[in-house]
C-alpha positions in Angstrom: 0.0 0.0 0.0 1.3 3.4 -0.9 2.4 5.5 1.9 -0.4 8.5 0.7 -3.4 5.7 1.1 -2.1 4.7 4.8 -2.4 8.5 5.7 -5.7 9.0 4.3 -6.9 5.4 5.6 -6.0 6.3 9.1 -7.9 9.7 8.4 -10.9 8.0 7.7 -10.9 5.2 10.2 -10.7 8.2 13.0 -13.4 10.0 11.3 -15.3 6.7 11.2 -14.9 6.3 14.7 -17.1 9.9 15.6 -20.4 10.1 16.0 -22.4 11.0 12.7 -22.8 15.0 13.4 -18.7 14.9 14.4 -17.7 13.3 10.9 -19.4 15.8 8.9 -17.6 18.7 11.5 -14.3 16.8 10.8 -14.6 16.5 7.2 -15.7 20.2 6.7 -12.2 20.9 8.8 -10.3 19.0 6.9 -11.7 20.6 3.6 -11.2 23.9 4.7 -7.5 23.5 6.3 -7.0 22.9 2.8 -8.4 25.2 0.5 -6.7 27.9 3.5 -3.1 25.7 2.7 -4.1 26.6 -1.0 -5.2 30.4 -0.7 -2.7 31.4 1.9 0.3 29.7 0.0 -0.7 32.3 -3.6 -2.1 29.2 -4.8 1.3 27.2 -4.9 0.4 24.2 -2.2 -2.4 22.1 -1.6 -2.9 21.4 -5.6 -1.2 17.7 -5.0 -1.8 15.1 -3.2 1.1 12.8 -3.9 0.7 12.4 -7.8 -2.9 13.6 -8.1 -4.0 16.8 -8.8 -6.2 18.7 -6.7 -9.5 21.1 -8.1 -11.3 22.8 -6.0 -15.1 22.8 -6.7 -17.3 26.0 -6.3 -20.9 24.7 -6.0 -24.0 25.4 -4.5 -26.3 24.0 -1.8 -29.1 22.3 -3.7 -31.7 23.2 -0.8 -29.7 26.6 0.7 -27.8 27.7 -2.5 -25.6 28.8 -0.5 -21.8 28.4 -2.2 -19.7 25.5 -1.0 -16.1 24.6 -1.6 -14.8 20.9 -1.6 -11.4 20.2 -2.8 -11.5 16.6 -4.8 -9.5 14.8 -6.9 -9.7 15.0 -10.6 -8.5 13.2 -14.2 -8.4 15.4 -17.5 -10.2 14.0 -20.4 -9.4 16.3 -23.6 -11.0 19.3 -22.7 -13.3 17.8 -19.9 -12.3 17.2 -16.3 -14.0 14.0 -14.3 -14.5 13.7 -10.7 -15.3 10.7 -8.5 -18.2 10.7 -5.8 -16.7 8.4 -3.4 -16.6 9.7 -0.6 -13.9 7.6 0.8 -16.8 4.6 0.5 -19.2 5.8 2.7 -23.0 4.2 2.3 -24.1 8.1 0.7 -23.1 10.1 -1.5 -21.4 13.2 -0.8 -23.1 16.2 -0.2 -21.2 18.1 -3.5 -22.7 15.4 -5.5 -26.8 16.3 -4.5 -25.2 19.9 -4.7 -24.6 19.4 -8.0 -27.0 17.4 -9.3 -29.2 20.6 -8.2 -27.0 23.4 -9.8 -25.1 22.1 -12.5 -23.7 25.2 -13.6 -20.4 25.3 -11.0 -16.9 26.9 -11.5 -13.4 25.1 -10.5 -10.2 26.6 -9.6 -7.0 24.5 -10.7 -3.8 25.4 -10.0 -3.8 29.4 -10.9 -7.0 28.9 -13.5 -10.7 29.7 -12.8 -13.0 27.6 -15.5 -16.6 27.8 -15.5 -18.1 23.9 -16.0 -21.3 22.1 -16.3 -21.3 19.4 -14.9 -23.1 15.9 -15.9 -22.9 12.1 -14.5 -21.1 9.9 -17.0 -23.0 7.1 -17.8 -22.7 3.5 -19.6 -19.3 3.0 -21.6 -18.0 6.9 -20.9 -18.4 5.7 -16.9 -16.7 2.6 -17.7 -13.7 4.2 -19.4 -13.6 7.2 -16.8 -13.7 4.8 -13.8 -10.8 3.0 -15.2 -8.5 5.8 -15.7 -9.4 7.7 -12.5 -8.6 4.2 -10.5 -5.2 4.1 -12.8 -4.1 7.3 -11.2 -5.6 6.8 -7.7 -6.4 2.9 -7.0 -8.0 3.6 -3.6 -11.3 4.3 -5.9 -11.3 0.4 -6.0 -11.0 -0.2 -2.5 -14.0 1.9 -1.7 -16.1 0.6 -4.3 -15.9 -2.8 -2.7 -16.4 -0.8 0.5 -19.7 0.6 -0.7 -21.2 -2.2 -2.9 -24.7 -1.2 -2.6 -24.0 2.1 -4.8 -22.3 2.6 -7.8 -19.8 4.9 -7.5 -20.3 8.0 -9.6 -18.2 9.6 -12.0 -19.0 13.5 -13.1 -18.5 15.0 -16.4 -17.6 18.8 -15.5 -17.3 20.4 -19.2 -15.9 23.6 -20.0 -19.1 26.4 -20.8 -18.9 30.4 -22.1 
Protein backbone atom coordinates (compact mmCIF):
# COMPACT_ATOMS: atom_id res chain seq x y z
CA UNK A 1 0.00 0.00 0.00
CA UNK A 2 1.31 3.39 -0.91
CA UNK A 3 2.42 5.55 1.89
CA UNK A 4 -0.41 8.53 0.66
CA UNK A 5 -3.42 5.67 1.07
CA UNK A 6 -2.14 4.70 4.79
CA UNK A 7 -2.37 8.51 5.66
CA UNK A 8 -5.70 8.98 4.28
CA UNK A 9 -6.86 5.40 5.56
CA UNK A 10 -6.03 6.29 9.09
CA UNK A 11 -7.94 9.66 8.42
CA UNK A 12 -10.91 7.96 7.67
CA UNK A 13 -10.92 5.22 10.16
CA UNK A 14 -10.66 8.21 12.97
CA UNK A 15 -13.38 9.98 11.34
CA UNK A 16 -15.30 6.73 11.16
CA UNK A 17 -14.93 6.34 14.69
CA UNK A 18 -17.14 9.85 15.61
CA UNK A 19 -20.38 10.10 16.04
CA UNK A 20 -22.43 10.98 12.69
CA UNK A 21 -22.78 15.03 13.41
CA UNK A 22 -18.74 14.85 14.39
CA UNK A 23 -17.72 13.31 10.94
CA UNK A 24 -19.39 15.85 8.88
CA UNK A 25 -17.61 18.74 11.46
CA UNK A 26 -14.29 16.76 10.82
CA UNK A 27 -14.61 16.45 7.23
CA UNK A 28 -15.67 20.17 6.68
CA UNK A 29 -12.23 20.94 8.84
CA UNK A 30 -10.25 19.05 6.86
CA UNK A 31 -11.70 20.61 3.64
CA UNK A 32 -11.16 23.93 4.74
CA UNK A 33 -7.50 23.54 6.29
CA UNK A 34 -7.01 22.90 2.77
CA UNK A 35 -8.38 25.24 0.53
CA UNK A 36 -6.67 27.89 3.54
CA UNK A 37 -3.14 25.70 2.66
CA UNK A 38 -4.07 26.61 -1.05
CA UNK A 39 -5.22 30.42 -0.73
CA UNK A 40 -2.72 31.45 1.88
CA UNK A 41 0.27 29.70 0.05
CA UNK A 42 -0.70 32.29 -3.59
CA UNK A 43 -2.10 29.20 -4.80
CA UNK A 44 1.31 27.18 -4.85
CA UNK A 45 0.41 24.21 -2.24
CA UNK A 46 -2.42 22.06 -1.62
CA UNK A 47 -2.86 21.44 -5.64
CA UNK A 48 -1.16 17.65 -5.01
CA UNK A 49 -1.79 15.06 -3.21
CA UNK A 50 1.06 12.83 -3.94
CA UNK A 51 0.70 12.43 -7.79
CA UNK A 52 -2.93 13.60 -8.07
CA UNK A 53 -4.00 16.79 -8.83
CA UNK A 54 -6.21 18.75 -6.74
CA UNK A 55 -9.55 21.11 -8.15
CA UNK A 56 -11.35 22.83 -5.99
CA UNK A 57 -15.14 22.78 -6.69
CA UNK A 58 -17.34 26.02 -6.26
CA UNK A 59 -20.90 24.68 -5.98
CA UNK A 60 -24.02 25.39 -4.55
CA UNK A 61 -26.32 24.05 -1.81
CA UNK A 62 -29.09 22.32 -3.72
CA UNK A 63 -31.74 23.16 -0.79
CA UNK A 64 -29.68 26.58 0.69
CA UNK A 65 -27.85 27.75 -2.48
CA UNK A 66 -25.55 28.84 -0.52
CA UNK A 67 -21.83 28.40 -2.24
CA UNK A 68 -19.73 25.55 -0.96
CA UNK A 69 -16.06 24.56 -1.62
CA UNK A 70 -14.83 20.95 -1.61
CA UNK A 71 -11.40 20.24 -2.84
CA UNK A 72 -11.50 16.57 -4.81
CA UNK A 73 -9.50 14.76 -6.86
CA UNK A 74 -9.71 15.04 -10.62
CA UNK A 75 -8.52 13.18 -14.24
CA UNK A 76 -8.43 15.42 -17.54
CA UNK A 77 -10.17 13.99 -20.38
CA UNK A 78 -9.37 16.29 -23.65
CA UNK A 79 -11.02 19.32 -22.74
CA UNK A 80 -13.32 17.78 -19.95
CA UNK A 81 -12.33 17.17 -16.33
CA UNK A 82 -13.98 13.95 -14.29
CA UNK A 83 -14.49 13.72 -10.73
CA UNK A 84 -15.31 10.74 -8.54
CA UNK A 85 -18.21 10.74 -5.78
CA UNK A 86 -16.67 8.44 -3.35
CA UNK A 87 -16.58 9.69 -0.58
CA UNK A 88 -13.94 7.61 0.82
CA UNK A 89 -16.80 4.58 0.47
CA UNK A 90 -19.16 5.85 2.65
CA UNK A 91 -22.96 4.20 2.25
CA UNK A 92 -24.14 8.10 0.71
CA UNK A 93 -23.08 10.07 -1.53
CA UNK A 94 -21.44 13.23 -0.82
CA UNK A 95 -23.05 16.16 -0.22
CA UNK A 96 -21.20 18.11 -3.48
CA UNK A 97 -22.74 15.40 -5.51
CA UNK A 98 -26.76 16.30 -4.53
CA UNK A 99 -25.21 19.87 -4.66
CA UNK A 100 -24.56 19.40 -8.05
CA UNK A 101 -27.04 17.36 -9.31
CA UNK A 102 -29.22 20.62 -8.17
CA UNK A 103 -27.01 23.36 -9.79
CA UNK A 104 -25.07 22.12 -12.55
CA UNK A 105 -23.65 25.22 -13.61
CA UNK A 106 -20.43 25.32 -11.02
CA UNK A 107 -16.89 26.91 -11.53
CA UNK A 108 -13.38 25.07 -10.52
CA UNK A 109 -10.17 26.63 -9.62
CA UNK A 110 -6.95 24.49 -10.68
CA UNK A 111 -3.81 25.41 -10.01
CA UNK A 112 -3.79 29.38 -10.86
CA UNK A 113 -6.96 28.87 -13.45
CA UNK A 114 -10.73 29.70 -12.84
CA UNK A 115 -13.04 27.64 -15.52
CA UNK A 116 -16.64 27.79 -15.51
CA UNK A 117 -18.11 23.94 -15.96
CA UNK A 118 -21.28 22.12 -16.25
CA UNK A 119 -21.33 19.38 -14.86
CA UNK A 120 -23.08 15.89 -15.94
CA UNK A 121 -22.90 12.14 -14.47
CA UNK A 122 -21.13 9.89 -16.95
CA UNK A 123 -23.01 7.09 -17.81
CA UNK A 124 -22.67 3.52 -19.62
CA UNK A 125 -19.32 3.02 -21.62
CA UNK A 126 -17.99 6.87 -20.95
CA UNK A 127 -18.39 5.73 -16.93
CA UNK A 128 -16.65 2.58 -17.68
CA UNK A 129 -13.70 4.20 -19.41
CA UNK A 130 -13.59 7.24 -16.84
CA UNK A 131 -13.67 4.77 -13.85
CA UNK A 132 -10.75 3.03 -15.17
CA UNK A 133 -8.55 5.83 -15.73
CA UNK A 134 -9.45 7.74 -12.53
CA UNK A 135 -8.60 4.22 -10.52
CA UNK A 136 -5.23 4.14 -12.78
CA UNK A 137 -4.07 7.25 -11.19
CA UNK A 138 -5.64 6.76 -7.74
CA UNK A 139 -6.36 2.86 -7.01
CA UNK A 140 -8.04 3.59 -3.59
CA UNK A 141 -11.31 4.27 -5.89
CA UNK A 142 -11.30 0.38 -6.00
CA UNK A 143 -10.95 -0.22 -2.46
CA UNK A 144 -14.02 1.89 -1.66
CA UNK A 145 -16.11 0.58 -4.33
CA UNK A 146 -15.87 -2.77 -2.67
CA UNK A 147 -16.37 -0.83 0.52
CA UNK A 148 -19.74 0.61 -0.74
CA UNK A 149 -21.19 -2.18 -2.88
CA UNK A 150 -24.67 -1.19 -2.65
CA UNK A 151 -24.02 2.14 -4.76
CA UNK A 152 -22.32 2.58 -7.76
CA UNK A 153 -19.80 4.92 -7.48
CA UNK A 154 -20.31 7.96 -9.55
CA UNK A 155 -18.19 9.63 -12.00
CA UNK A 156 -18.97 13.48 -13.13
CA UNK A 157 -18.54 15.03 -16.38
CA UNK A 158 -17.59 18.78 -15.52
CA UNK A 159 -17.33 20.39 -19.18
CA UNK A 160 -15.95 23.64 -20.04
CA UNK A 161 -19.10 26.36 -20.79
CA UNK A 162 -18.87 30.41 -22.09
Amino acid sequence: MRPLSLVMGAGSRVLDALPSRAQAWGWQAIQSSHLALYRGSGRRLGTHLGNVTVLFLHHFGAKSGIERISPLLYIEDGKNLAIVASKGGYVKHPAWFHNLKAHPDVRVELRSEVRNVRARVAEGEERERLWKKAAKVWPDYEAYQRRAPHREIPVVVLEPRA
